[in-house]
C-alpha positions in Angstrom: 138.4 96.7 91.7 136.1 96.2 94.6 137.4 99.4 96.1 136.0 101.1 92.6 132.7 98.8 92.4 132.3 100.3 96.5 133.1 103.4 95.5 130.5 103.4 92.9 127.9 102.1 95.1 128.3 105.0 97.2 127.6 107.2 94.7 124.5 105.7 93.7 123.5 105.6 97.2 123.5 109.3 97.2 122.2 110.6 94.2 119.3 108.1 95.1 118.5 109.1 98.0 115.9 111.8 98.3 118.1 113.6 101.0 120.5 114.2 98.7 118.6 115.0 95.9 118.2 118.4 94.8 115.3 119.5 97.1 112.2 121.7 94.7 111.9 125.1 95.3 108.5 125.7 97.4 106.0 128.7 96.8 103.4 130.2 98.7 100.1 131.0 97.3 99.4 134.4 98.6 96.5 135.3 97.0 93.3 134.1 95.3 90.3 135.5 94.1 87.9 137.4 91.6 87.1 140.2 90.4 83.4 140.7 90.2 83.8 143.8 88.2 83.0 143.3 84.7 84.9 144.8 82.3 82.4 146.2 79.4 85.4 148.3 77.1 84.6 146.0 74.2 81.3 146.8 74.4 81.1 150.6 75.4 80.6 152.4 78.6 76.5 152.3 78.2 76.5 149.6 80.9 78.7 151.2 83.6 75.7 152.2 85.8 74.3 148.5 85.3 77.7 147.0 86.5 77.7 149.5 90.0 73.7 147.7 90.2 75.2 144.4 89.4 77.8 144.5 92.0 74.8 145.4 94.6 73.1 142.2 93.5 73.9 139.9 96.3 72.5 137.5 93.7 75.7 138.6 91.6 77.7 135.7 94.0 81.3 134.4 92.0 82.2 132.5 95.5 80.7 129.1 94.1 82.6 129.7 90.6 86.1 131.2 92.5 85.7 128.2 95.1 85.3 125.7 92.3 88.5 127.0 90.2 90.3 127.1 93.5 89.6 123.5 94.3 90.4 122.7 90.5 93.8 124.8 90.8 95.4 122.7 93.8 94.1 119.3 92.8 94.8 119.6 89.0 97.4 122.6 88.3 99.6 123.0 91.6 101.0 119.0 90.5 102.4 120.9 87.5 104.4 123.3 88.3 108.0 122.9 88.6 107.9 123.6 92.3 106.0 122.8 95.5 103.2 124.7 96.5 103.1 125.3 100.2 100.4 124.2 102.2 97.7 126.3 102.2 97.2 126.7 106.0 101.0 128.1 106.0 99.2 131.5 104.4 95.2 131.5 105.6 96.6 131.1 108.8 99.4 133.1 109.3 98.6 136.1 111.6 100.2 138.8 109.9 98.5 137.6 106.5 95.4 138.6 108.1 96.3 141.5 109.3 97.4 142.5 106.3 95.8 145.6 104.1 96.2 145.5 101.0 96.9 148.8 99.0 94.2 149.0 96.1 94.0 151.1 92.9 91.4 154.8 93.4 88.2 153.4 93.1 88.8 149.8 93.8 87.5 148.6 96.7 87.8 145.3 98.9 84.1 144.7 98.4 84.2 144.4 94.6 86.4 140.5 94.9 85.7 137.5 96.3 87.9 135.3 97.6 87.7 131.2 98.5 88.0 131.4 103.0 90.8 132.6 104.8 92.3 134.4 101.5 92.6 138.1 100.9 92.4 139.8 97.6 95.7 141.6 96.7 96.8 143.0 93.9 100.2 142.4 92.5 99.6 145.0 89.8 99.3 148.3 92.2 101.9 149.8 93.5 105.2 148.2 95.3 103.6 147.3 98.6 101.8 144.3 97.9 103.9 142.3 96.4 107.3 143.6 98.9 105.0 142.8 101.8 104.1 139.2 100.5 107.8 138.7 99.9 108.6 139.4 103.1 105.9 137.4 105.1 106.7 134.5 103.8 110.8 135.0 103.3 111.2 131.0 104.6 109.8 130.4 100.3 111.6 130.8 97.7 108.6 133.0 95.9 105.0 133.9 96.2 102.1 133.1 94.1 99.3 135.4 92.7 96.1 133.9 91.1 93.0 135.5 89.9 90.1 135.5 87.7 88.1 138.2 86.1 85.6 138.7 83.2 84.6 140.8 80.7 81.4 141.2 78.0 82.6 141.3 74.4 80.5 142.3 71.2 80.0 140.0 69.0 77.3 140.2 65.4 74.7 142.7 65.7 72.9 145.4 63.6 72.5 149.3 64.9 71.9 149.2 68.8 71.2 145.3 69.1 73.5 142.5 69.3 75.3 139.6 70.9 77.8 139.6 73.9 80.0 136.6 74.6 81.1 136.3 78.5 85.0 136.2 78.4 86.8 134.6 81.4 90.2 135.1 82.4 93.1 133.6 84.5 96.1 135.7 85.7 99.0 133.5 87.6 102.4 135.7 88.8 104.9 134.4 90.8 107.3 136.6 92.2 111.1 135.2 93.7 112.1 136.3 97.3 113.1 139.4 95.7 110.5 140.7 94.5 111.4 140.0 91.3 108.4 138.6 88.8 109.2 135.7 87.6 106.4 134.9 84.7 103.2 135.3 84.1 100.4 133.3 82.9 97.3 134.7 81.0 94.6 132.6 79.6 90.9 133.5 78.7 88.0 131.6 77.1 84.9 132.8 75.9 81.2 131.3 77.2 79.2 128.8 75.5 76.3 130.9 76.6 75.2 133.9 74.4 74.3 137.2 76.0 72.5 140.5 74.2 73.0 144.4 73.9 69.8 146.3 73.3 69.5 149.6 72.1 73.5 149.9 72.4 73.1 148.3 76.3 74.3 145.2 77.4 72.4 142.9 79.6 73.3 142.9 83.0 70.5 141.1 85.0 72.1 138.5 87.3 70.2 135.6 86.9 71.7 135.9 82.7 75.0 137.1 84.1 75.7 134.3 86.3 74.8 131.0 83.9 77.7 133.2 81.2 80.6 133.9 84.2 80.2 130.3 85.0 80.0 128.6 81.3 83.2 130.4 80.7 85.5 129.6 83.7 83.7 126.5 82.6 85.6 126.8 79.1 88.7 128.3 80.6 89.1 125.3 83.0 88.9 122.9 79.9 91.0 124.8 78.0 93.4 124.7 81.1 93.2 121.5 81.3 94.6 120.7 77.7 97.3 123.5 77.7 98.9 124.1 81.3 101.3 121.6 81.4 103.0 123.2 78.1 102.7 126.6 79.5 104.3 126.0 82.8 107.1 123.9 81.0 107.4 127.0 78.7 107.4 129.6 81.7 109.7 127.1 84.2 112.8 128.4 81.8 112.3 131.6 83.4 113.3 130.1 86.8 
């Protein structure tokens, strides 16, 4: 009997022990930043010339709003997730990161994102590159991380060529295995407190009224986050 009770202790040693517990998967965030191109479909192509002025605007800055969901991401969403995050140094650091040029969609350039420091703006979405080249940079993880925000101006109530926008902010998180393969996705938006106007069929576009709506709704997406995440990622971790 004391060989069994011994036995027994033994066992509880090991699955006790965090050496022998089954270590967590660990990801690399490999990218992070927004897009400062707003997308205006919803609310017709009138405002396209506006948007090439806007992105001229060095008063059009995201890097406090992509800085503050960065910060909000590690301290509050990385915990979450089913896997460790690496350290962030492992990728803003890492030679080869950045040297790194990313392969971009015609007509996309590097100039239109902005990124928190030491992060480069890639693109999971275009083309094979990215995403194969991430994989193999950091083949020591067991996946790679893609994270982004970007915006767009919806119609809302109006009459002939004047009416309300609504500032729409979004949230795209991939994470792609050691093989390239995606693994899930998550999409969330949330629309601004913050009302914005068309006139005569144009949307506008002036920074100073464009900023206060990008920022109310990250503002509302971060909230919205903040209540639904966890069920998300619990939802998405089956994938794994």
């Amino acid at each position: 009997m004391s060989k069994i009770k011994m036995m027994l202790g033994v066992l509880l040693l090991a699955v006790t022990l965090p050496g022998f517990a089954q270590a967590k998967k660990k990801v690399a965030v490999v990218t992070f930043y927004a897009d400062r191109n707003i997308d205006l479909s919803d609310v017709g192509g009138a405002g396209v010339t506006l948007v090439a002025e806007l992105l001229d605007d060095p008063t059009f800055n995201l890097k406090p709003l992509i800085d503050k969901y960065h910060d909000k991401f590690f301290k509050d969403y990385a915990p979450k997730f089913p896997f460790d995050i690496a350290p962030e140094t492992t990728v803003t650091e890492n030679a080869a990161y950045q040297a790194y040029l990313p392969e971009y969609a015609p007509g996309y350039e590097v100039t239109r994102y902005v990124v928190p420091a030491g992060y480069k703006a890639i693109d999971a979405y275009y083309g094979k590159k990215n995403v194969k080249e991430m994989v193999k940079l950091f083949s020591d993880y067991d996946g790679v991380l893609f994270v982004y925000i970007s915006f767009s101006m919806n119609k809302g109530f109006g009459v002939g060529g004047t009416a309300t926008t609504k500032m729409k902010a979004y949230t795209n998180i991939t994470l792609y295995n050691k093989l390239g393969t995606k693994v899930f996705t998550i999409n969330e938006n949330a629309n601004a407190k913050q009302t914005g106007m068309m006139v005569s069929g144009v949307p506008v576009l002036d920074a100073n009224k464009v900023m206060p709506q990008c920022e109310s709704a990250l503002e509302e997406l971060m909230e919205d986050l903040d209540k639904r995440l966890q069920k998300i990622i619990d939802k998405s971790a089956k994938k794994l």
